[in-house]
NUVEXVO-633141 format. One line per field, with one value per residue: x, y, z of N, C-alpha, C, O in turn; residue number from 1. Coordinates in pm, 1 decimal. Example, Ala and Ser with C-alpha at 12.3 -4.5 7.8 and 13.67 -1.06 7.14 Angstrom:
// NUVEXVO-633141
n_east: 1319.0:1285.0
n_north: -569.0:-225.0
n_up: 780.0:708.0
ca_east: 1230.0:1367.0
ca_north: -450.0:-106.0
ca_up: 780.0:714.0
c_east: 1320.0:1290.0
c_north: -330.0:3.0
c_up: 780.0:787.0
o_east: 1423.6:1340.9
o_north: -331.9:113.8
o_up: 846.5:803.9
n: 1:2
***
This chain:
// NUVEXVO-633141
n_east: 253.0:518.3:630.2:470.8:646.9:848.0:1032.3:1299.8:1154.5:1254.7:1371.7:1085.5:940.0:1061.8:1023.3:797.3:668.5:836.5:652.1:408.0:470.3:471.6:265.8:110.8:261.4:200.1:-61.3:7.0:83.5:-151.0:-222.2:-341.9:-449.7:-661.5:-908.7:-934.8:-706.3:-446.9:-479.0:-521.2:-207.8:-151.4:15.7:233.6:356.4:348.0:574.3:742.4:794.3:882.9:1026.4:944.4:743.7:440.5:291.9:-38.0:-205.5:-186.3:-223.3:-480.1:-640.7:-570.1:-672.6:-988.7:-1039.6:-1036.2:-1198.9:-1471.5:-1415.4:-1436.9:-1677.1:-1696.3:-1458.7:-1181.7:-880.5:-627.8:-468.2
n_north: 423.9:438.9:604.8:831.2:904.1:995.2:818.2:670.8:556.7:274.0:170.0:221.5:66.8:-188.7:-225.4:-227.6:-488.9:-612.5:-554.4:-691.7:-913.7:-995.4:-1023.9:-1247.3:-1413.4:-1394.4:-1492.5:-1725.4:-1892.5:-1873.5:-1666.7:-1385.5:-1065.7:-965.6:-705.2:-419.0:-472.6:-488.8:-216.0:-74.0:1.4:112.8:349.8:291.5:72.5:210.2:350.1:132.3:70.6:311.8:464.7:686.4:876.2:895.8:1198.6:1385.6:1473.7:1301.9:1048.8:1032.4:1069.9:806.0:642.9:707.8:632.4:344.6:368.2:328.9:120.9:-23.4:69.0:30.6:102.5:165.8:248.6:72.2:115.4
n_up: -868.9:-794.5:-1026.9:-965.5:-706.7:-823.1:-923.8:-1119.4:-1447.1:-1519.9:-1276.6:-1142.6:-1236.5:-1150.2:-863.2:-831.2:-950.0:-796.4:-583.0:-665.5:-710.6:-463.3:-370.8:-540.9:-390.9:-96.2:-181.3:-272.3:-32.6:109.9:313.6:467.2:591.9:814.0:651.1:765.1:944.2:776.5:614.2:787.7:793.0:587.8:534.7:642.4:478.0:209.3:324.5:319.1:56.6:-106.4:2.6:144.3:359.8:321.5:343.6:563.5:393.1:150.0:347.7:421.5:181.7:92.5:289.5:237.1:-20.1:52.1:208.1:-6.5:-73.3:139.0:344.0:668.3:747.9:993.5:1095.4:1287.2:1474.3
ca_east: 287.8:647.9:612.0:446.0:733.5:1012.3:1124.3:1303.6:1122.7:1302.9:1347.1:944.4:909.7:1120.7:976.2:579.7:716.7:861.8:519.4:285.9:522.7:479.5:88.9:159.1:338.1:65.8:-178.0:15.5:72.1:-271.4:-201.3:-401.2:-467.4:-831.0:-837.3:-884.0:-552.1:-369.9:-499.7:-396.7:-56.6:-96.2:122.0:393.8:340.2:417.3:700.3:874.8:808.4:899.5:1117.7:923.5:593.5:322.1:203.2:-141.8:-344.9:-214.7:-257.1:-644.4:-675.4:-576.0:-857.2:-1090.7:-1072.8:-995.5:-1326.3:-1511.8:-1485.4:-1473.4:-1723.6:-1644.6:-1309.8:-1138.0:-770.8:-655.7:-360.1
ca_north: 481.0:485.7:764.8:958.4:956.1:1076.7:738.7:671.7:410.7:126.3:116.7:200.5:-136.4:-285.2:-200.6:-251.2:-605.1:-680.9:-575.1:-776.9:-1090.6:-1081.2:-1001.9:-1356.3:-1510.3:-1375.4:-1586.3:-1870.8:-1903.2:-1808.2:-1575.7:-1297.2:-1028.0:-879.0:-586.0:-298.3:-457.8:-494.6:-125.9:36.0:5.6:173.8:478.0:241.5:2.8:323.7:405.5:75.5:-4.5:391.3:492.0:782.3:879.8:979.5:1347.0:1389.8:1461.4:1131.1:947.1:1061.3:1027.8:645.9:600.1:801.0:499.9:220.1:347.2:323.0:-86.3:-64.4:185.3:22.2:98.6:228.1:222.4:-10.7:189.9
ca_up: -741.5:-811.5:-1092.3:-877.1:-636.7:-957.0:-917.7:-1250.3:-1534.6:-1465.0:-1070.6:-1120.3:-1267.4:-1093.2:-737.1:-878.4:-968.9:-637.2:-478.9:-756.6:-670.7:-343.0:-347.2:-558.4:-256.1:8.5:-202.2:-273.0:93.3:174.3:450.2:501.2:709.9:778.3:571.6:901.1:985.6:684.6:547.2:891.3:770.8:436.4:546.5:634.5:344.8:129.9:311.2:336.9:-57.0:-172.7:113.9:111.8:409.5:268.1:465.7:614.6:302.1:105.0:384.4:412.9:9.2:80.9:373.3:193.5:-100.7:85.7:209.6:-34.9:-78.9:307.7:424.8:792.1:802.9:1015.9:1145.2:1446.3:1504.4
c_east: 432.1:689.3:625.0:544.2:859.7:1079.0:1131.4:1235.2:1112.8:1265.6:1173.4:902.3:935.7:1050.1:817.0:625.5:761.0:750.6:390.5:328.7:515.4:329.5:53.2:148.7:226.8:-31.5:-206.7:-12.3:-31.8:-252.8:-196.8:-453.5:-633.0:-809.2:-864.0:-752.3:-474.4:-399.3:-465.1:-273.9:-15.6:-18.4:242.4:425.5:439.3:528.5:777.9:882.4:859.8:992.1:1103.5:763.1:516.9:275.4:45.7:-285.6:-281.9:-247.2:-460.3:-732.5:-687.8:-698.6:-922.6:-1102.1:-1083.9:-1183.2:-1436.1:-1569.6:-1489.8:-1565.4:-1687.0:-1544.5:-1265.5:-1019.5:-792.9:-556.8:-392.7
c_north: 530.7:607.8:875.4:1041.1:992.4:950.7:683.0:545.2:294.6:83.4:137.7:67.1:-210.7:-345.8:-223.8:-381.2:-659.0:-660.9:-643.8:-930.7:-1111.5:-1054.1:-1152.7:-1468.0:-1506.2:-1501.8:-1699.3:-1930.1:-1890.8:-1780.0:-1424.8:-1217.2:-970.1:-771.1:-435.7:-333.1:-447.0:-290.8:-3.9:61.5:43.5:283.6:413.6:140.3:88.8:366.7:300.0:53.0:158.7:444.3:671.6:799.5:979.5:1096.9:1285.1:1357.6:1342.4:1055.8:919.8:1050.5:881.5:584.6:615.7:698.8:366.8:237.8:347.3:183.5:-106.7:40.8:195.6:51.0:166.6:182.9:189.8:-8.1:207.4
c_up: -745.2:-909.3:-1030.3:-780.8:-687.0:-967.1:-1074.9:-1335.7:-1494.7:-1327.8:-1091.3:-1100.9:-1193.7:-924.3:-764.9:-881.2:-850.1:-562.1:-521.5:-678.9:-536.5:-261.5:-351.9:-434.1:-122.7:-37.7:-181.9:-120.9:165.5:349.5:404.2:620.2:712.8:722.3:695.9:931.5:910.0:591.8:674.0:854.7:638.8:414.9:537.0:570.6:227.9:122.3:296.5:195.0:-170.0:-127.5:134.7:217.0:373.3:404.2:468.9:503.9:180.2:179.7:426.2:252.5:23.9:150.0:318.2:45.5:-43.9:148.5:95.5:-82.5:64.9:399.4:568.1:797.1:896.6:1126.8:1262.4:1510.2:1650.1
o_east: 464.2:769.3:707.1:548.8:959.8:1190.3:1033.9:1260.8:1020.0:1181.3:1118.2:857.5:860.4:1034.3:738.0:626.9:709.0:733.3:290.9:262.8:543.8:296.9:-1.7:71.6:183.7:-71.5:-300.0:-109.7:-19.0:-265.1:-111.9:-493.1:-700.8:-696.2:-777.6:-672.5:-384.3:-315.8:-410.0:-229.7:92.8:17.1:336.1:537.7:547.9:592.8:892.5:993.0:873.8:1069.8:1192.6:664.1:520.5:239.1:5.7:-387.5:-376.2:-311.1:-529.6:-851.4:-788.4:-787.8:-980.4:-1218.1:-1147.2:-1269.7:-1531.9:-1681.2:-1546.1:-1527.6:-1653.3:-1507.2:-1326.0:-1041.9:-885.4:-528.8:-317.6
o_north: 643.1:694.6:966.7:1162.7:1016.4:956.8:655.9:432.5:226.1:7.4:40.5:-6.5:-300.7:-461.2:-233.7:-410.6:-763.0:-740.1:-657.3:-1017.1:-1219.7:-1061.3:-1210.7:-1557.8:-1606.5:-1589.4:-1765.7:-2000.2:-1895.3:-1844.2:-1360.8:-1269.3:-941.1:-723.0:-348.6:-240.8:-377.2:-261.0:105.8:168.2:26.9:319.0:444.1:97.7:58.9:407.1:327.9:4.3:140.4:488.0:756.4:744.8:1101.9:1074.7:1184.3:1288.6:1296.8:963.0:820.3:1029.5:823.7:512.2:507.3:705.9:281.1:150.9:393.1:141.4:-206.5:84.9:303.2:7.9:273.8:106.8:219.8:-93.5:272.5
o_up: -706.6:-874.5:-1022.0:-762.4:-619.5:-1019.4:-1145.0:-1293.3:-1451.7:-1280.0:-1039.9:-1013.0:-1156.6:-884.2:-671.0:-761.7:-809.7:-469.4:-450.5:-621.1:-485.1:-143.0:-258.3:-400.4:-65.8:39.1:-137.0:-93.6:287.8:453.8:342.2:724.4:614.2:731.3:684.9:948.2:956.5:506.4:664.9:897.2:582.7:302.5:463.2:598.3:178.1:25.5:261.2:171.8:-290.9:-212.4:139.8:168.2:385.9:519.8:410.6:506.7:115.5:130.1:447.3:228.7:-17.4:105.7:310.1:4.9:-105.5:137.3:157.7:-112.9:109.8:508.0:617.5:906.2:892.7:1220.9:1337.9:1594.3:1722.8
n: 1:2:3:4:5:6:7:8:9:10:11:12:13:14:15:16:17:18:19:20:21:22:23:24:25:26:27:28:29:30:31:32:33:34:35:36:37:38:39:40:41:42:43:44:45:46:47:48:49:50:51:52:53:54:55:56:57:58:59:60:61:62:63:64:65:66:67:68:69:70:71:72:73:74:75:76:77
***
C-alpha cells in the first residue's frame, strides 16, 4: 500500500510494520469490531496510516473487495 503511494522503501516498511503490530495488539487484546463497522472506515484507515485520502474510485475498488468476503456489506456511515 505504501509503494503505491511513492512512499520511499524503508518508511514503506516501516509504516506496514506499525499496522501488522497493531493488527497483533487488536488480537492480543481481543477487541474487535464487526466488520460493516470496522470496514466503513477504510477511507479513513488509509488516510490516517498514509496521510493520503483515497478519491472516489479507490474508495469503490476497496468496497468492491471487501465485498467479495462480505457480499452484505455495506457502509454505516
Amino acid at each position: 500500500m505504501f509503494l503505491r503511494y511513492n512512499y520511499p522503501d524503508t518508511e514503506a516498511l516501516v509504516r506496514a510494520r506499525v499496522i501488522y503490530f497493531t493488527q497483533i495488539g487488536q488480537y492480543t487484546l481481543d477487541t474487535f469490531d464487526a466488520p460493516n463497522i470496522r470496514f466503513s472506515y477504510g477511507a479513513e484507515y488509509l488516510y490516517a496510516f498514509t496521510g493520503k485520502m483515497p478519491d472516489a474510485r479507490q474508495i469503490a475498488e476497496l468496497y468492491a473487495k471487501i465485498k467479495l468476503f462480505y457480499p452484505d456489506f455495506q457502509p454505516v456511515k
